[in-house]
PDBQT receptor file of N, H, CA, C and O in Angstrom, charges set to zero:
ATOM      1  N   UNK A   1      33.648 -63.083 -53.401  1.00  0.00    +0.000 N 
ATOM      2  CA  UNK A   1      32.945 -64.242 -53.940  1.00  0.00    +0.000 C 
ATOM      3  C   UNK A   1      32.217 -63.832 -55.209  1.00  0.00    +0.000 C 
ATOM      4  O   UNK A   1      31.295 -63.022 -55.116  1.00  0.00    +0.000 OA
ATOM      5  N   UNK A   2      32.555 -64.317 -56.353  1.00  0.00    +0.000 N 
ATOM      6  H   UNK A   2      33.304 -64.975 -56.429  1.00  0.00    +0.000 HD
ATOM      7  CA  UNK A   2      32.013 -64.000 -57.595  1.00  0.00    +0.000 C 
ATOM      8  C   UNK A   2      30.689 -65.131 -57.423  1.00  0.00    +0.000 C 
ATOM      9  O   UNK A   2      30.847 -66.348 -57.330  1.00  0.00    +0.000 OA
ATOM     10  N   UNK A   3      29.149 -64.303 -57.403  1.00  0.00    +0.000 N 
ATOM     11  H   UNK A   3      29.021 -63.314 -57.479  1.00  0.00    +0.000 HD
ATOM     12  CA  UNK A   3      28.409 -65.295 -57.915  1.00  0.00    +0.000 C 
ATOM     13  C   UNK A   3      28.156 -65.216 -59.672  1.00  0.00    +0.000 C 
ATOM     14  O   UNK A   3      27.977 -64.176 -60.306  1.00  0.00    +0.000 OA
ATOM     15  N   UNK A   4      28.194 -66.493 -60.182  1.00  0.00    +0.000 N 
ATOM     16  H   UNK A   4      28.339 -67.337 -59.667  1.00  0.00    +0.000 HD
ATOM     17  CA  UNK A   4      27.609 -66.372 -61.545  1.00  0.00    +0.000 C 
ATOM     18  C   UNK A   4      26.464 -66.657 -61.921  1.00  0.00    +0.000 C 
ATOM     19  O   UNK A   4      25.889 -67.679 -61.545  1.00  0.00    +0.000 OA
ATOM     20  N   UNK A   5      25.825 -65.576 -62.928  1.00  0.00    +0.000 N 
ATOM     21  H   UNK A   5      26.292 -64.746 -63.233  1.00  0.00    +0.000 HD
ATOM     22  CA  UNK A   5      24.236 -65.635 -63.387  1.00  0.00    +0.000 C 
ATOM     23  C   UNK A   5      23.943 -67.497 -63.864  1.00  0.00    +0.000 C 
ATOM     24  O   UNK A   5      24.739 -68.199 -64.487  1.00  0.00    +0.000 OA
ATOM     25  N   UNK A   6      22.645 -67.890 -63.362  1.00  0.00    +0.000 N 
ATOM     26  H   UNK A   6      21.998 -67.319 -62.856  1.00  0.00    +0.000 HD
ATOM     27  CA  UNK A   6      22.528 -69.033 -63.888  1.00  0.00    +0.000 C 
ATOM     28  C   UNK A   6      22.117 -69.378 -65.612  1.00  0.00    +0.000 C 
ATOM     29  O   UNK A   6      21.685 -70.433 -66.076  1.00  0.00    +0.000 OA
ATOM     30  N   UNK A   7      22.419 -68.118 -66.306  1.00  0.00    +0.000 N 
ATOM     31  H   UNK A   7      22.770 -67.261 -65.929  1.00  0.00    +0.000 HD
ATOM     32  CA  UNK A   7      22.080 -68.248 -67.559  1.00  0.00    +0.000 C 
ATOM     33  C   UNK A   7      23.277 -67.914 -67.984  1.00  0.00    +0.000 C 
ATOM     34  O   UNK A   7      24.088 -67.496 -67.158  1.00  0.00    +0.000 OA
ATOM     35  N   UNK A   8      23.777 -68.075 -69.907  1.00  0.00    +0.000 N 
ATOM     36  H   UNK A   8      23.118 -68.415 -70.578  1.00  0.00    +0.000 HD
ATOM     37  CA  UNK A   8      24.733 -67.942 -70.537  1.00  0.00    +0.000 C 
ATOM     38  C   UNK A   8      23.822 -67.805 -72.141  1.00  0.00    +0.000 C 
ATOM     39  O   UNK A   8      23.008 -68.478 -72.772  1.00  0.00    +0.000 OA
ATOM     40  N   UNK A   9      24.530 -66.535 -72.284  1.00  0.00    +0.000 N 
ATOM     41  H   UNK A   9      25.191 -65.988 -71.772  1.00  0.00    +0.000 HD
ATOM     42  CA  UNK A   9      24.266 -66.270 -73.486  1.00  0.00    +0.000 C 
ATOM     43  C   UNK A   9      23.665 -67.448 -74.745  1.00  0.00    +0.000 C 
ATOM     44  O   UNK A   9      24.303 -68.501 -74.764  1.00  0.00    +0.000 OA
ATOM     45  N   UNK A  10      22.656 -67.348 -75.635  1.00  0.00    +0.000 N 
ATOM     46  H   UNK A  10      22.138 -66.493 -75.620  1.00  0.00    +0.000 HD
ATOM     47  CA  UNK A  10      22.158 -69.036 -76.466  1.00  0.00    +0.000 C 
ATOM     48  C   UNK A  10      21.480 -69.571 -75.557  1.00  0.00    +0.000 C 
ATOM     49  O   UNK A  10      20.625 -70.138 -76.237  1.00  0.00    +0.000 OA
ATOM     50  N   UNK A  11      21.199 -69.843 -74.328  1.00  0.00    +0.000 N 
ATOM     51  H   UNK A  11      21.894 -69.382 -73.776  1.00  0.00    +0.000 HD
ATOM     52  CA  UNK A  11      20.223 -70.521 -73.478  1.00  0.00    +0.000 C 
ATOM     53  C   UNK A  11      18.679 -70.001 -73.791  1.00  0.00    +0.000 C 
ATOM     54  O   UNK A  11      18.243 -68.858 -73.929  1.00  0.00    +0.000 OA
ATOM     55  N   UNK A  12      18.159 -71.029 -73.836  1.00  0.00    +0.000 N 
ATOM     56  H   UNK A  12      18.513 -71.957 -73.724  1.00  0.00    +0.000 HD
ATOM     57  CA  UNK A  12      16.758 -71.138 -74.528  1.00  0.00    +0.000 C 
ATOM     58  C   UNK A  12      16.081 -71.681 -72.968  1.00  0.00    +0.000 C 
ATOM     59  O   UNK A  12      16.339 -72.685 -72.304  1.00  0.00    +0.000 OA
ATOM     60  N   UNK A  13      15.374 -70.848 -72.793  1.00  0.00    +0.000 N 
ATOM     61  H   UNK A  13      15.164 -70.033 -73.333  1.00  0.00    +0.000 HD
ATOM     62  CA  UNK A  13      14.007 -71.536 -71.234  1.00  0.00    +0.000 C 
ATOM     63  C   UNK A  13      12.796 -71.385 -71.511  1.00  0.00    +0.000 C 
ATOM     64  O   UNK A  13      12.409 -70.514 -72.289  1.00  0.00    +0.000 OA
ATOM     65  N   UNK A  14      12.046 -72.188 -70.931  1.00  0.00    +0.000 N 
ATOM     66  H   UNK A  14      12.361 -72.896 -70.299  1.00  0.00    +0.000 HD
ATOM     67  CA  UNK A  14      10.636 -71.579 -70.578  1.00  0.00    +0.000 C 
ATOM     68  C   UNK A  14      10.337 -71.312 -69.296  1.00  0.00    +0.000 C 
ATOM     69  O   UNK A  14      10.261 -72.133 -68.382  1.00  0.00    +0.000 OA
ATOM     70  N   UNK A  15      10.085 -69.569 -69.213  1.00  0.00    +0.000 N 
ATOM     71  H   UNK A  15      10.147 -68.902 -69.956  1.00  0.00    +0.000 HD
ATOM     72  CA  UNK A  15       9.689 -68.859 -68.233  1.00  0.00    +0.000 C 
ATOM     73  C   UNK A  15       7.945 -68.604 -68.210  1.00  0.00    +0.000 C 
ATOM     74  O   UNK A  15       7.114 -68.831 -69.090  1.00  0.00    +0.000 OA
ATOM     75  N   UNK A  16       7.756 -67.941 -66.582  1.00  0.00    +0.000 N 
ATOM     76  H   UNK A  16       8.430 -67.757 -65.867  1.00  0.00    +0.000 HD
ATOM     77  CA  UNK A  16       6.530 -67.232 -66.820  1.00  0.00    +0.000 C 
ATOM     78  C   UNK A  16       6.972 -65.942 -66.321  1.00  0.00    +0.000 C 
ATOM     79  O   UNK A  16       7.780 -65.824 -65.400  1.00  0.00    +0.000 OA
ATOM     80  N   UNK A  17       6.092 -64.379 -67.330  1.00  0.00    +0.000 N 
ATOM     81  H   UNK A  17       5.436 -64.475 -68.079  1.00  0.00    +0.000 HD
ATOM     82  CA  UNK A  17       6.460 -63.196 -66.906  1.00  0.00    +0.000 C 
ATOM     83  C   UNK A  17       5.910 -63.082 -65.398  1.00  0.00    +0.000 C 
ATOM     84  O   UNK A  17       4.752 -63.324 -65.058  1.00  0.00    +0.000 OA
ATOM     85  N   UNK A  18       6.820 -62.722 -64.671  1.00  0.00    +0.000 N 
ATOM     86  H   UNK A  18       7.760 -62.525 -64.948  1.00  0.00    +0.000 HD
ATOM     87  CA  UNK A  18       5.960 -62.509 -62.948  1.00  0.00    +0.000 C 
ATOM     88  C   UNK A  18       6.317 -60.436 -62.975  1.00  0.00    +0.000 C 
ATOM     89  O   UNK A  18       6.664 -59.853 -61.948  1.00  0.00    +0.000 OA
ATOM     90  N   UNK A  19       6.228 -60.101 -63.596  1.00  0.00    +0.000 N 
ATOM     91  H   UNK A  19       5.946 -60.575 -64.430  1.00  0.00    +0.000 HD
ATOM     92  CA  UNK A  19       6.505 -58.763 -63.465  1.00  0.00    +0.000 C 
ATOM     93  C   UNK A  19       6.839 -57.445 -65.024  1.00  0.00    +0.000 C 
ATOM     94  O   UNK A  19       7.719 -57.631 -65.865  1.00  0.00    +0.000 OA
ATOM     95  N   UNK A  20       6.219 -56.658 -65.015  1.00  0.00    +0.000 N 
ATOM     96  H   UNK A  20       5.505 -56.507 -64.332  1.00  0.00    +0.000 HD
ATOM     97  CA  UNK A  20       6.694 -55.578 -65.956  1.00  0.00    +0.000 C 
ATOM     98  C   UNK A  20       6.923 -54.422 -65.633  1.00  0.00    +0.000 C 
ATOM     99  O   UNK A  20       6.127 -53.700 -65.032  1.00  0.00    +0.000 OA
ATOM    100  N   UNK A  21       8.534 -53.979 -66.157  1.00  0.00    +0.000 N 
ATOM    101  H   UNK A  21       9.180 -54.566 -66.646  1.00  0.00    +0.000 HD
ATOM    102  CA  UNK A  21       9.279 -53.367 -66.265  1.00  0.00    +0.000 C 
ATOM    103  C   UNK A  21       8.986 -52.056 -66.697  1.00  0.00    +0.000 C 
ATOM    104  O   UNK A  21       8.369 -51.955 -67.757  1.00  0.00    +0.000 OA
ATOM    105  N   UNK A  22       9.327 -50.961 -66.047  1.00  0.00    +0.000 N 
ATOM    106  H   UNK A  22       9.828 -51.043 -65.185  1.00  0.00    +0.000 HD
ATOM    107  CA  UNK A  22       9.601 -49.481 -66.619  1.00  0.00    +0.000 C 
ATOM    108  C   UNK A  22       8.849 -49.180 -67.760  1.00  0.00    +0.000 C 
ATOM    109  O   UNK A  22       7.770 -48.665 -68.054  1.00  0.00    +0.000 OA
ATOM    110  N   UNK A  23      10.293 -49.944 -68.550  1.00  0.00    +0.000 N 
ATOM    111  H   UNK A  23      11.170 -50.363 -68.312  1.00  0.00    +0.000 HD
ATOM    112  CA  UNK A  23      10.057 -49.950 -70.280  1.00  0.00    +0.000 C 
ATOM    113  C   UNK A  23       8.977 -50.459 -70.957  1.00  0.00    +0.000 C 
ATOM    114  O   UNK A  23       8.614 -49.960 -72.023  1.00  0.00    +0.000 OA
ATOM    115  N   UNK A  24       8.389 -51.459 -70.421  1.00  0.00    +0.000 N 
ATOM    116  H   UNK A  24       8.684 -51.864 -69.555  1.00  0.00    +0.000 HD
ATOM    117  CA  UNK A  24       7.533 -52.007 -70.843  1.00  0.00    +0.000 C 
ATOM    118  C   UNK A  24       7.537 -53.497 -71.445  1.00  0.00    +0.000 C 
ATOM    119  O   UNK A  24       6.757 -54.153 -72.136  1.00  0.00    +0.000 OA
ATOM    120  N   UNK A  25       8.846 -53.726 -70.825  1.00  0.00    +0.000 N 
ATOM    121  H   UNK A  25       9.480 -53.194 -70.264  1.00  0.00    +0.000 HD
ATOM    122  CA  UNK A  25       9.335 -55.546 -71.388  1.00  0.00    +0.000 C 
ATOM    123  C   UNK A  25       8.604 -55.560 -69.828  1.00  0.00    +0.000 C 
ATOM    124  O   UNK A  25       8.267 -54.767 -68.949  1.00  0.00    +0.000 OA
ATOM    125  N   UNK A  26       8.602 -57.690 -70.253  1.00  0.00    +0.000 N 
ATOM    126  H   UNK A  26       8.875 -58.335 -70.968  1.00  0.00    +0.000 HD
ATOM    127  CA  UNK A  26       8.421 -58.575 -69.317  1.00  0.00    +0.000 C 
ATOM    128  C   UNK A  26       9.741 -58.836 -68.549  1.00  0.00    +0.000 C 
ATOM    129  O   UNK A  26      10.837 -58.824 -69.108  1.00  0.00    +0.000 OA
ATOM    130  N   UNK A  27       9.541 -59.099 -67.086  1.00  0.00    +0.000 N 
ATOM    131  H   UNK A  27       8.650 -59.109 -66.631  1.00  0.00    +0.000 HD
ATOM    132  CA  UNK A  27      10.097 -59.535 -66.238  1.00  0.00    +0.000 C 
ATOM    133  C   UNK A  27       9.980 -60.973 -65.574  1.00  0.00    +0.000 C 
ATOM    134  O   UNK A  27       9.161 -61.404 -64.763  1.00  0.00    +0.000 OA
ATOM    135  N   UNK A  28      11.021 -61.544 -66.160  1.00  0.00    +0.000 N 
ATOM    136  H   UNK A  28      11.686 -61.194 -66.820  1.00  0.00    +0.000 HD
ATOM    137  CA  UNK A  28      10.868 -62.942 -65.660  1.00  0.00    +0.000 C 
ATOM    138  C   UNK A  28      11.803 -63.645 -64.728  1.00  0.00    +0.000 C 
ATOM    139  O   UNK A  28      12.940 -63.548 -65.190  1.00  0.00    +0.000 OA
ATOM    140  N   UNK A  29      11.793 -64.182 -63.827  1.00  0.00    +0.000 N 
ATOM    141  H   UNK A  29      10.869 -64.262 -63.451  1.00  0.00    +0.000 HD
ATOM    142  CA  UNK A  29      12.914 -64.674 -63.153  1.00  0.00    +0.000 C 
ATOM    143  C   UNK A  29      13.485 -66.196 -63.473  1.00  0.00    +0.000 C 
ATOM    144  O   UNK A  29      12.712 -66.994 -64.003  1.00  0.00    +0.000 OA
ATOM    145  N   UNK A  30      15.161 -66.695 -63.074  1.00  0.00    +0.000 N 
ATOM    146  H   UNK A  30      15.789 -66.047 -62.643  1.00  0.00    +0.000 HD
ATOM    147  CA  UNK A  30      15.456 -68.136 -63.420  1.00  0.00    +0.000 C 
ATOM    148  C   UNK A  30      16.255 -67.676 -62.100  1.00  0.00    +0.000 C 
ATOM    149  O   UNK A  30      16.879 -66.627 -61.941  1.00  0.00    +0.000 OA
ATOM    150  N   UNK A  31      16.022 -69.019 -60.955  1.00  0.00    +0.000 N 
ATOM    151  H   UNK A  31      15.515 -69.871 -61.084  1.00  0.00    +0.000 HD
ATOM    152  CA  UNK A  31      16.784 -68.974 -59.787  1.00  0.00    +0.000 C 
ATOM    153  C   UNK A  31      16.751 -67.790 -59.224  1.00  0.00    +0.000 C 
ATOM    154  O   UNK A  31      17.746 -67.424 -58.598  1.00  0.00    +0.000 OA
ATOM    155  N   UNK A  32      15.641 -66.964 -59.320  1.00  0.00    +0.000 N 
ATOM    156  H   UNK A  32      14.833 -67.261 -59.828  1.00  0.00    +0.000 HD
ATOM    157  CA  UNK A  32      16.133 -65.487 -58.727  1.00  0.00    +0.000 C 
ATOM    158  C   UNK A  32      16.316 -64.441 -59.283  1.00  0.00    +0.000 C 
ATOM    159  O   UNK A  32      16.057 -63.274 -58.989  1.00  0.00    +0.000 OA
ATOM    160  N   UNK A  33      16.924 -65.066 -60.369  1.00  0.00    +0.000 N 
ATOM    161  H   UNK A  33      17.134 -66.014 -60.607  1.00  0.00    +0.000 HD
ATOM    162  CA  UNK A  33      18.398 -63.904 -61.316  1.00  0.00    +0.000 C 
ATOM    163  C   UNK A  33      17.082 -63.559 -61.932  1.00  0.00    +0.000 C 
ATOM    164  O   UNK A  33      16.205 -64.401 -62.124  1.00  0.00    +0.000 OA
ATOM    165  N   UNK A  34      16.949 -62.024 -62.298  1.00  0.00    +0.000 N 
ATOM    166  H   UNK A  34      17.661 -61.340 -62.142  1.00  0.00    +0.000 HD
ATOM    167  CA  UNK A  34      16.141 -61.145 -63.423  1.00  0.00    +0.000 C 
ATOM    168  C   UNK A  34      16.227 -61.309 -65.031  1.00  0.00    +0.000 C 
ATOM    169  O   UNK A  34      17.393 -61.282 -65.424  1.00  0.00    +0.000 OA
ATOM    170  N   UNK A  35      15.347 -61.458 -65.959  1.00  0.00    +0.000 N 
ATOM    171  H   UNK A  35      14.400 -61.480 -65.639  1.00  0.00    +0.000 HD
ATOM    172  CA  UNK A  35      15.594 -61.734 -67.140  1.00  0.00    +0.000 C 
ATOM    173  C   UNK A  35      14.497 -60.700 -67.984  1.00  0.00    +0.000 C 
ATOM    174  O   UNK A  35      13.380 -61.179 -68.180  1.00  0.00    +0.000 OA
ATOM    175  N   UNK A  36      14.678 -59.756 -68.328  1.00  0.00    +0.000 N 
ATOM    176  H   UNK A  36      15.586 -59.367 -68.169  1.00  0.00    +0.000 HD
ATOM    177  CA  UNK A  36      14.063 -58.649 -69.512  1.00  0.00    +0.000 C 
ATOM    178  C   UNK A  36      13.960 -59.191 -70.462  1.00  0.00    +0.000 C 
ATOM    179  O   UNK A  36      14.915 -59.604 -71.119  1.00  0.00    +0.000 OA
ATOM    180  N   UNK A  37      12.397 -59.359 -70.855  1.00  0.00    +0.000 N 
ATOM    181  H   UNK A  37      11.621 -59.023 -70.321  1.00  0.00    +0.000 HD
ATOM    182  CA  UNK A  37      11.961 -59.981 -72.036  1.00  0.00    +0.000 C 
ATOM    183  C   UNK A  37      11.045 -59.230 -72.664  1.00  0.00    +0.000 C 
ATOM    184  O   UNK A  37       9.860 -59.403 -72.378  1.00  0.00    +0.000 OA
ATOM    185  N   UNK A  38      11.430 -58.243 -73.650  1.00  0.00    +0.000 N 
ATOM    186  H   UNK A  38      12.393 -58.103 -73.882  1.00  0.00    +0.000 HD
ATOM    187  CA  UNK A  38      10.794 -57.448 -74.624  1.00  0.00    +0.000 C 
ATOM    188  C   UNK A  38       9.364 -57.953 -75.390  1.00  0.00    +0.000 C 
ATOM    189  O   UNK A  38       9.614 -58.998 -75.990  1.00  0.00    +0.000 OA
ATOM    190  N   UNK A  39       8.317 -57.654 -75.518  1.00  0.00    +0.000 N 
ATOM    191  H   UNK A  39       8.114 -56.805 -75.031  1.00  0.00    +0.000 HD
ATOM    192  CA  UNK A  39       7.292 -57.884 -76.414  1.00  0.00    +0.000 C 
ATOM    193  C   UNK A  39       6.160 -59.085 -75.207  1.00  0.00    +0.000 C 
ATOM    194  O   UNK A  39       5.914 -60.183 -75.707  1.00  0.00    +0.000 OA
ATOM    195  N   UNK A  40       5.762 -58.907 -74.240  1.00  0.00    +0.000 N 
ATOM    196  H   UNK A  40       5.962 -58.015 -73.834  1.00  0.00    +0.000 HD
ATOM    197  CA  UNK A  40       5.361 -59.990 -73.492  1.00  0.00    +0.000 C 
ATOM    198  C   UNK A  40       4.807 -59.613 -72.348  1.00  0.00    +0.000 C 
ATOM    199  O   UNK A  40       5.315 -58.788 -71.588  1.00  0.00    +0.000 OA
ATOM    200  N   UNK A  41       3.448 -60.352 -72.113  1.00  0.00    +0.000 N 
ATOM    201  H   UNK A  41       3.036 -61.021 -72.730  1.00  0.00    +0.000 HD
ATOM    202  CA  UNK A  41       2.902 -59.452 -70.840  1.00  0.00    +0.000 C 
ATOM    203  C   UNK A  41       2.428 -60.302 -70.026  1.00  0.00    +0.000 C 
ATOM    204  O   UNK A  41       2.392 -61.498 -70.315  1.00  0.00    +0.000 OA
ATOM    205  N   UNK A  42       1.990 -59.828 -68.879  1.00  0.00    +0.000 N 
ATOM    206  H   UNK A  42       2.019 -58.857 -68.644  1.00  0.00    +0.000 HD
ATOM    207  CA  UNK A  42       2.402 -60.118 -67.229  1.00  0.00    +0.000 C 
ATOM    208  C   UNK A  42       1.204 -61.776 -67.389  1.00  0.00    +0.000 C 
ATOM    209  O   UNK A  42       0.112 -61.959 -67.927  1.00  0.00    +0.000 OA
ATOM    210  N   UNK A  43       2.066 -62.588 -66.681  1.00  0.00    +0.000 N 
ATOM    211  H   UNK A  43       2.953 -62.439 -66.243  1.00  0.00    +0.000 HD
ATOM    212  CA  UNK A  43       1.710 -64.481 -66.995  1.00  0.00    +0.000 C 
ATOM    213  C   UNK A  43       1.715 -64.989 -67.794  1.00  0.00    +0.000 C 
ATOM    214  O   UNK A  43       1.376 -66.159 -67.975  1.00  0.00    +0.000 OA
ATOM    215  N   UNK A  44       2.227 -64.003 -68.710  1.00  0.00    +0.000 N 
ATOM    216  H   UNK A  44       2.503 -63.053 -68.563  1.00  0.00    +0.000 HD
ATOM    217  CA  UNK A  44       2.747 -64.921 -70.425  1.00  0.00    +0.000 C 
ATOM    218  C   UNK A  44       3.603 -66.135 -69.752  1.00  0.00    +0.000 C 
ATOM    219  O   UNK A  44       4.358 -66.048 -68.783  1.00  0.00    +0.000 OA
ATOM    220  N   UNK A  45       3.334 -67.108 -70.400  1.00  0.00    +0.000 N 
ATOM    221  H   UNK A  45       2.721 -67.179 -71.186  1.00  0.00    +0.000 HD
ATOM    222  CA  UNK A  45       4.731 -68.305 -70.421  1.00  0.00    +0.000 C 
ATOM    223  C   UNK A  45       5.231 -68.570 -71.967  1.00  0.00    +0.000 C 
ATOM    224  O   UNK A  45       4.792 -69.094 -72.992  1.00  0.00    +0.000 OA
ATOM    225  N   UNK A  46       6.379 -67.912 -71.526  1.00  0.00    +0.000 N 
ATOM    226  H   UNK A  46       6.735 -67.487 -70.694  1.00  0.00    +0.000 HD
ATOM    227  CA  UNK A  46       6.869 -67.842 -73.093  1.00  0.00    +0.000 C 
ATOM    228  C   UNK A  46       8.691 -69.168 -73.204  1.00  0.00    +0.000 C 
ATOM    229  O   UNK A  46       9.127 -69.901 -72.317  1.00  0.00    +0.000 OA
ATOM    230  N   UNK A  47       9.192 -68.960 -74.496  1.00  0.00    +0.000 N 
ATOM    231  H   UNK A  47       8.838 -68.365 -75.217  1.00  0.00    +0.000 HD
ATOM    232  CA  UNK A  47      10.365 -69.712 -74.694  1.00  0.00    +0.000 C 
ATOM    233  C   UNK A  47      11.301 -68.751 -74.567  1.00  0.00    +0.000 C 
ATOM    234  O   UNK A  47      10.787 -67.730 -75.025  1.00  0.00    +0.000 OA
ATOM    235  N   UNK A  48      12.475 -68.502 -74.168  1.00  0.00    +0.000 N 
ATOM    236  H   UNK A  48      12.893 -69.331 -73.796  1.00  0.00    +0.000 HD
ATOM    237  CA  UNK A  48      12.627 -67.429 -74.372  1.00  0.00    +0.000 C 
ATOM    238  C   UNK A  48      14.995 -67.815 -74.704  1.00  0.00    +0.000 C 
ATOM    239  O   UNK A  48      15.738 -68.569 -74.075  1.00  0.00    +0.000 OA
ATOM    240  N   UNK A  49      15.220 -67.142 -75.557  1.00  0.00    +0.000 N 
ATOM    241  H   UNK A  49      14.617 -66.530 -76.068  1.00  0.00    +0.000 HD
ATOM    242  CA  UNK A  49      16.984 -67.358 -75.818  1.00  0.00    +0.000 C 
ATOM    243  C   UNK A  49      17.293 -65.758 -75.134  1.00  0.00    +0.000 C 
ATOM    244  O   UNK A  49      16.946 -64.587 -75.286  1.00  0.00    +0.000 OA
ATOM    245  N   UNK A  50      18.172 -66.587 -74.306  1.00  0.00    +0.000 N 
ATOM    246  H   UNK A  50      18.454 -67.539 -74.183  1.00  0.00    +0.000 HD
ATOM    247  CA  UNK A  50      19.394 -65.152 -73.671  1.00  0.00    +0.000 C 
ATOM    248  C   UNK A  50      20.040 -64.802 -74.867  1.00  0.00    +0.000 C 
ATOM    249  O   UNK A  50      20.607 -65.611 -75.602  1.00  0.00    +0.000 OA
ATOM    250  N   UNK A  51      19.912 -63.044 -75.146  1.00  0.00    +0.000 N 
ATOM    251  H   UNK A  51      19.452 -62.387 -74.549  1.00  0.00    +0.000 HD
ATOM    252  CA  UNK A  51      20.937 -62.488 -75.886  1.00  0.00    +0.000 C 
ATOM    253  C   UNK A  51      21.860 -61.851 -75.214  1.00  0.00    +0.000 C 
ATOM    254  O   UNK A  51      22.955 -61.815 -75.774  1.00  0.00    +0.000 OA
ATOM    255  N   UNK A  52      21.748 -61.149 -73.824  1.00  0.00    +0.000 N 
ATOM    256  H   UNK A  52      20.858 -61.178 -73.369  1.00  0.00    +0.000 HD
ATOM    257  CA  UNK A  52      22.806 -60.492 -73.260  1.00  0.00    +0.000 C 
ATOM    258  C   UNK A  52      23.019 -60.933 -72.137  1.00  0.00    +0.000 C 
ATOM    259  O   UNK A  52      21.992 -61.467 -71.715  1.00  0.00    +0.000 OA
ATOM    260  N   UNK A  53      23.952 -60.990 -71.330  1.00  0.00    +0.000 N 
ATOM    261  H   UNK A  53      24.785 -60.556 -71.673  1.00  0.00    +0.000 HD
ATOM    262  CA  UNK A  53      23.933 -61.436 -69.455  1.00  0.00    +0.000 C 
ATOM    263  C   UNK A  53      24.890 -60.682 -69.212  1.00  0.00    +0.000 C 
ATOM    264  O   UNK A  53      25.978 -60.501 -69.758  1.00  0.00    +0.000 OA
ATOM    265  N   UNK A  54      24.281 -60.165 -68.155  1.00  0.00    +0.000 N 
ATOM    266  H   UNK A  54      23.397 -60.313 -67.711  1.00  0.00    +0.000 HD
ATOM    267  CA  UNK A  54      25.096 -58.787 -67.097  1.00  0.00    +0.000 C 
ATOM    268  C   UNK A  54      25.529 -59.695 -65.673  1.00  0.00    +0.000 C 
ATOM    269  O   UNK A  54      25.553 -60.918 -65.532  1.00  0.00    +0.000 OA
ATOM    270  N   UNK A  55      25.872 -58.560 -64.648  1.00  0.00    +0.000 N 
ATOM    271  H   UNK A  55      25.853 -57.567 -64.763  1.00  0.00    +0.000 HD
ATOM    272  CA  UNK A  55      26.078 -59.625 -63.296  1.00  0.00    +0.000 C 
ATOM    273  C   UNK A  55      25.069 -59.335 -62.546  1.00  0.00    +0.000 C 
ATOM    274  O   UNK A  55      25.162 -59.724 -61.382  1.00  0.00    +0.000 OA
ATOM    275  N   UNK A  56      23.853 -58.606 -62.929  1.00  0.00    +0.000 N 
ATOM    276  H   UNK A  56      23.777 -58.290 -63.874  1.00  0.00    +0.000 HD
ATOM    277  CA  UNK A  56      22.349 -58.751 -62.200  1.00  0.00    +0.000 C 
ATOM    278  C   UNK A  56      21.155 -59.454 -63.034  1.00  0.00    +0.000 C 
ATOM    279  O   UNK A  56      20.350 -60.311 -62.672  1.00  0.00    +0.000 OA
ATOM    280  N   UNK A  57      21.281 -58.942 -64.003  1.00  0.00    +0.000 N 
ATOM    281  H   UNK A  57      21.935 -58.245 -64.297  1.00  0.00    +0.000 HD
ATOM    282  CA  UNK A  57      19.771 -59.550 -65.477  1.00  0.00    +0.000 C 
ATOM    283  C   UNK A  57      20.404 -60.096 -66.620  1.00  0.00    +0.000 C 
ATOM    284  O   UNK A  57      21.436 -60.753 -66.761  1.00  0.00    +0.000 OA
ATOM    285  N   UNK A  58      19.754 -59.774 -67.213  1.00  0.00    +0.000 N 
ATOM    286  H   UNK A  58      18.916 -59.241 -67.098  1.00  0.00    +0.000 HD
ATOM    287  CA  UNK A  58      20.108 -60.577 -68.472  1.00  0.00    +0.000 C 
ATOM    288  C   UNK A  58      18.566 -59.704 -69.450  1.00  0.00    +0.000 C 
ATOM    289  O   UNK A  58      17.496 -59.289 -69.005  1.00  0.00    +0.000 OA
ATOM    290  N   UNK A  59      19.071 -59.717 -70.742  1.00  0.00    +0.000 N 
ATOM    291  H   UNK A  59      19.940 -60.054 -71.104  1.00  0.00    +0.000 HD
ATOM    292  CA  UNK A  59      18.299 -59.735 -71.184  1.00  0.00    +0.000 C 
ATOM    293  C   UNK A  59      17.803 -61.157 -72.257  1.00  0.00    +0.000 C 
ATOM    294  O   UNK A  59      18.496 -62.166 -72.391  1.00  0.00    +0.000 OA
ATOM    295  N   UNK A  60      16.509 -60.931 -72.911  1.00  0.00    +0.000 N 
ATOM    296  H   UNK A  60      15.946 -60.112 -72.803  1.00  0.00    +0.000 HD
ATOM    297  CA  UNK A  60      16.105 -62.104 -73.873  1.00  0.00    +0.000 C 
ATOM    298  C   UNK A  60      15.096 -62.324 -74.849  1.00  0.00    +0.000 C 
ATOM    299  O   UNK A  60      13.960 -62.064 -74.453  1.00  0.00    +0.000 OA
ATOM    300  N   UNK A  61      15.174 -62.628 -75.723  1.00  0.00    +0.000 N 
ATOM    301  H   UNK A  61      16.097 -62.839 -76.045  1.00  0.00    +0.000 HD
ATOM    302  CA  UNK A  61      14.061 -62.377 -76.926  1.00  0.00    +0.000 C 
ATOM    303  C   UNK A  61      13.137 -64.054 -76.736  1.00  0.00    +0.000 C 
ATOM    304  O   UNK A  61      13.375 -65.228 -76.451  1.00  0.00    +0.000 OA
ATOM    305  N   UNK A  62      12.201 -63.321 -77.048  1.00  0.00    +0.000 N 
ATOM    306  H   UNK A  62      12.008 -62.367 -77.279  1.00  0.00    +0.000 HD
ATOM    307  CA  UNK A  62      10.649 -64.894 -77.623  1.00  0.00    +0.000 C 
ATOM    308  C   UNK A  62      11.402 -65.428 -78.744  1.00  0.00    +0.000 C 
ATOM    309  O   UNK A  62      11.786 -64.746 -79.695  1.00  0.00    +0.000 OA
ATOM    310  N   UNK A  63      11.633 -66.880 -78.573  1.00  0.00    +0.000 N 
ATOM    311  H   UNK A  63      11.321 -67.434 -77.800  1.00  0.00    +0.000 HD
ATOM    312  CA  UNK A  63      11.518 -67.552 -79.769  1.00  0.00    +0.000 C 
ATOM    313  C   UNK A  63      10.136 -68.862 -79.932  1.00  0.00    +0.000 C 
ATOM    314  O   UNK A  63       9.646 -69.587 -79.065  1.00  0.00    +0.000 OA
ATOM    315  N   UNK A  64       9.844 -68.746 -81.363  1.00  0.00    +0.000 N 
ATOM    316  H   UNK A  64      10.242 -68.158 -82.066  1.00  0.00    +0.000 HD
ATOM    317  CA  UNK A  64       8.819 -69.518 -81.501  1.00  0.00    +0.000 C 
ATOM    318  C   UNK A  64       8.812 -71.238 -81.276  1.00  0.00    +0.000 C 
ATOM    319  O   UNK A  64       7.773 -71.877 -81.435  1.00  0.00    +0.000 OA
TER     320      UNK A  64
């Protein structure tokens, strides 16, 4: 059973960070699925465009 991420690359959301990462990006979730959001800290509610999607996360940059 292939599940697919509920995001696609160009998708623009507004999240809130519920978590930070290793690296030091924000961790945000959509449906579950994990989303790495660079520059952003923990209860930010930010806008945010998917640049990459894997078959666990995704990553995603702030847009204004």
């Amino acid at each position: 059973m292939d599940k697919r991420p509920p995001v696609n690359v160009g998708d623009v959301r507004e999240v809130r960070i519920e978590a930070m990462g290793n690296g030091g990006d924000g961790i945000a979730k959509i449906k579950g699925y994990v989303v790495f959001v660079p520059g952003t800290n923990l209860n930010d509610v930010v806008k945010i465009r998917i640049t990459k999607v894997l078959k666990k996360y995704a990553f995603a940059e702030v847009v204004e």
